[in-house]
C-alpha positions in Angstrom: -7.1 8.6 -17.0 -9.1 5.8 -18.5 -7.7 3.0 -20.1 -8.2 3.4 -23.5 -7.6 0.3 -24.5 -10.0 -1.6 -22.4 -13.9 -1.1 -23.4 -15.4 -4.3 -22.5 -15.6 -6.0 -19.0 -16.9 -9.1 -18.2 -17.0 -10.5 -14.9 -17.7 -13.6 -13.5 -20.0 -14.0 -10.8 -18.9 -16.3 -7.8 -15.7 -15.1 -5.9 -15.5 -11.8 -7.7 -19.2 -10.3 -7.7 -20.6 -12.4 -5.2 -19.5 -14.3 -2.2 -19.9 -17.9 -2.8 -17.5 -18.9 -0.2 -20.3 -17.8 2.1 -23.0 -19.4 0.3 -20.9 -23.1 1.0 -20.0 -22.2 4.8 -24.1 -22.2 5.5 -24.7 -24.8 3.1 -22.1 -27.2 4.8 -23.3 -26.3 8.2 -27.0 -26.3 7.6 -27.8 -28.4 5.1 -29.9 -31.6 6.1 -27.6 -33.9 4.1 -24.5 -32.5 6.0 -25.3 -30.4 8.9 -24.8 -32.8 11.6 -21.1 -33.8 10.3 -20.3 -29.5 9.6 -22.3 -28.0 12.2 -19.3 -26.9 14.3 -17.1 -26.4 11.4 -15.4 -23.2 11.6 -14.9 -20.4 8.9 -11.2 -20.9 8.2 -11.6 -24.7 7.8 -13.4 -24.3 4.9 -10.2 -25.0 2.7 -9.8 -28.4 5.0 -13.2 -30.0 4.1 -12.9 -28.9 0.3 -8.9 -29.4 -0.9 -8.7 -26.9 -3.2 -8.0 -28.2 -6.7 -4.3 -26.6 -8.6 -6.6 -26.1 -11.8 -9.4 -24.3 -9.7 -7.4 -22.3 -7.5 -10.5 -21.5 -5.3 -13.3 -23.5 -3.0 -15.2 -26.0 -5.1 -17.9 -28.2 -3.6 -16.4 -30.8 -6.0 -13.3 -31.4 -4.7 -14.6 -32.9 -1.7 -12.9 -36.3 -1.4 -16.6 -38.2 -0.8 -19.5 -36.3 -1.8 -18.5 -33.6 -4.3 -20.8 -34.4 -7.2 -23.3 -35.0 -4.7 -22.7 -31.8 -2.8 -22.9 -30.0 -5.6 -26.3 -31.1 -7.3 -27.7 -30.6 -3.7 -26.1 -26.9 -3.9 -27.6 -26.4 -7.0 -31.1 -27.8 -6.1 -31.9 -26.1 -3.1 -32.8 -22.2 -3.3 -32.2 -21.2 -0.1 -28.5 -22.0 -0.6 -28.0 -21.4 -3.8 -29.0 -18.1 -3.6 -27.1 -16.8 0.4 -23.9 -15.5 -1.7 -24.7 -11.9 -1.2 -22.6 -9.3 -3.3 -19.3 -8.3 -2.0 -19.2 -5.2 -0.4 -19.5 -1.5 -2.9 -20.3 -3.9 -6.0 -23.0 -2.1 -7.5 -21.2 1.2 -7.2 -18.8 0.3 -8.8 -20.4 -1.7 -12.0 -22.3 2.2 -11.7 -19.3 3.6 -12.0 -17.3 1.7 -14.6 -20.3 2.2 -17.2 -19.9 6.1 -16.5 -16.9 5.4 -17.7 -17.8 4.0 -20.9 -17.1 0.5 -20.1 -19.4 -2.0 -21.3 -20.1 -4.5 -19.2 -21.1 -8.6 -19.0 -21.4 -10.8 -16.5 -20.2 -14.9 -17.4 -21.3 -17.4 -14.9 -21.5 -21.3 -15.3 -23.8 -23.7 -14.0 -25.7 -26.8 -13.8 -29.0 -24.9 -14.0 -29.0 -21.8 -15.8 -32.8 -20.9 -15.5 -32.3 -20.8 -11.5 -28.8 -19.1 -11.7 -30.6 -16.3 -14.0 -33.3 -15.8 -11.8 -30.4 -15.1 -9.5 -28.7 -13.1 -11.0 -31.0 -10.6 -12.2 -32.6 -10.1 -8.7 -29.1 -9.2 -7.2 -27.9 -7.5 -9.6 -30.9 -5.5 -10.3 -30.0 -2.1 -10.2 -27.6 -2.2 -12.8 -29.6 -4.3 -15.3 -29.9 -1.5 -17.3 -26.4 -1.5 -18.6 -25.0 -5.1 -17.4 -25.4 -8.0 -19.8 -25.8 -11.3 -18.1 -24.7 -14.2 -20.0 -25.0 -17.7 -18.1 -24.0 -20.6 -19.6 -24.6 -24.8 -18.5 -21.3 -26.5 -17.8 -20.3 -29.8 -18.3 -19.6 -32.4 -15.7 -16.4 -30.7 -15.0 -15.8 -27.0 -14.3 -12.5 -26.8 -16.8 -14.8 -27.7 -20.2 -14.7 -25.1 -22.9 -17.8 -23.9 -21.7 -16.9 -20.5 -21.1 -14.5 -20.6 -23.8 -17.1 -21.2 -26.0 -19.6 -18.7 -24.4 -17.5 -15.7 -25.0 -16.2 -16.3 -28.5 -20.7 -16.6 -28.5 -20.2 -13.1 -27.2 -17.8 -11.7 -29.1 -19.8 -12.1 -32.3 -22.9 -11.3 -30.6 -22.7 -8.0 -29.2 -19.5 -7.0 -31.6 -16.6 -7.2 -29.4 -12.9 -7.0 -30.0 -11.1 -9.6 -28.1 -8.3 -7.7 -27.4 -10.4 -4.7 -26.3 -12.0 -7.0 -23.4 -10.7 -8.2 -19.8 -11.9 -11.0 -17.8 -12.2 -10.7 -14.6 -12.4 -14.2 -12.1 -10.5 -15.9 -9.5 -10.6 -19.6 -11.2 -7.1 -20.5 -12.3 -8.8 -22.3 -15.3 -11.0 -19.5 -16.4 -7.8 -17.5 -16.8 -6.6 -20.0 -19.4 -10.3 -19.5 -21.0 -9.7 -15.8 -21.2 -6.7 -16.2 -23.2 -7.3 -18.6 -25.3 -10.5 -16.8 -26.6 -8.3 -14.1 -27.1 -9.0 -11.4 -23.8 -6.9 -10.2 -21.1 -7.3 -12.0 -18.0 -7.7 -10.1 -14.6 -7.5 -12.6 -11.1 -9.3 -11.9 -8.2 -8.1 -12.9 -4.4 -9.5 -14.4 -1.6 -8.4 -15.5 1.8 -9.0 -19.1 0.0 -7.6 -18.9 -3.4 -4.6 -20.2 -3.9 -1.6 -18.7 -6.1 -1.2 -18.8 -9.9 0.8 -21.4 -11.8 4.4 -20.2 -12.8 3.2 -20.0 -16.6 0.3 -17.7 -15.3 2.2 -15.3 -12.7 2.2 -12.4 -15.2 -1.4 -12.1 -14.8 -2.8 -9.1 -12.0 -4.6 -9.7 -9.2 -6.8 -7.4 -6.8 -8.2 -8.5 -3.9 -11.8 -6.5 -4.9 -13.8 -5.1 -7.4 -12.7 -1.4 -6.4 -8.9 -2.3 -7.1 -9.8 -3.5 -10.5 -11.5 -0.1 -11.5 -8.9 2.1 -9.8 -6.2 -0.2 -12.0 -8.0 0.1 -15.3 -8.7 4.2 -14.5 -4.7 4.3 -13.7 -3.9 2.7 -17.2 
């Protein structure tokens, strides 16, 4: 049956929709700023060069102890990384088949420049532009602002939500605190990379993909 209580997804975008894990593997080992120190750098090493952070819970290119800020900006302002995070695997099925459902559905992303991550975003996710909102918002200088806080309150009034009809669905340990506080139920996606919740947290689920989240709201 279909959760009754649940009408409104959003999801964020990086480590649930799309792979951005990948994106910073070929970034670190090809771009000309830091390919010749990452060029042999393996895969599962990824978690070596960026420590990842107890409030982010997953790779950031900030948290690298020299060049994070740097790292980042260069992420940000180079296309052909930005943009190598291909969707995970059965994504757009499943977005297909949650609005079947009768779930409405958002994406929520943040980033430094919102008219690139747009663009983005409405290429790879083009076949289900018909029905997905996509709401992208600029962060501050750290990822843990009230940006998204902020940005789905915005979205709440905007498209006539209920809060507690609504789910968030991401794999940042601080975004789960965002969901709550604005009033939604937080959902967690895993990685090979993410690291567990806090003790105050560990009531929240957590699915290792996009299909585990739709069979648990269909099972509700």
């Amino acid at each position: 049956m279909v959760n009754t209580q649940i009408k409104n997804i959003f999801w964020d975008v990086d480590g649930v929709l799309a792979d951005l894990n990948y994106a910073y593997f070929h970034f670190l080992t090809g771009h000309p700023n830091y390919r010749d120190q990452y060029q042999n750098l393996k895969w599962e090493q990824l978690s070596e060069v960026l420590p990842i952070a107890p409030e982010y819970g997953a790779l950031e290119l900030k948290t690298h102890p020299e060049f994070g800020v740097e790292m980042d900006r260069d992420f940000c302002a180079d296309q052909s990384f930005f943009r190598n995070r291909p969707l995970y695997p059965n994504v757009i099925e499943v977005l297909q088949e949650l609005n079947e459902l009768g779930y409405r559905q958002f994406t929520m992303s943040a980033t430094f420049d919102v008219d690139a991550k747009m663009a983005y975003l409405n290429k790879i996710l083009a076949p289900v532009t018909d029905f997905l909102t996509i709401e992208c918002v600029e962060h501050g200088e750290f990822m843990h602002d009230t940006a998204k806080i902020d940005r789905l309150r915005e979205c709440y009034q905007k498209y006539q939500l209920k809060p507690g009809e609504t789910i968030l669905v991401d794999d940042r340990i601080y975004n789960q605190y965002a969901a709550i506080e604005s009033g939604a139920h937080p959902v967690r996606l895993r990685c090979e990379f993410t690291t567990d919740l806090p003790a105050d947290l560990a009531w929240i689920p957590e699915f290792k993909n996009v299909e585990a989240v739709r069979d648990w709201l269909v099972a509700k």
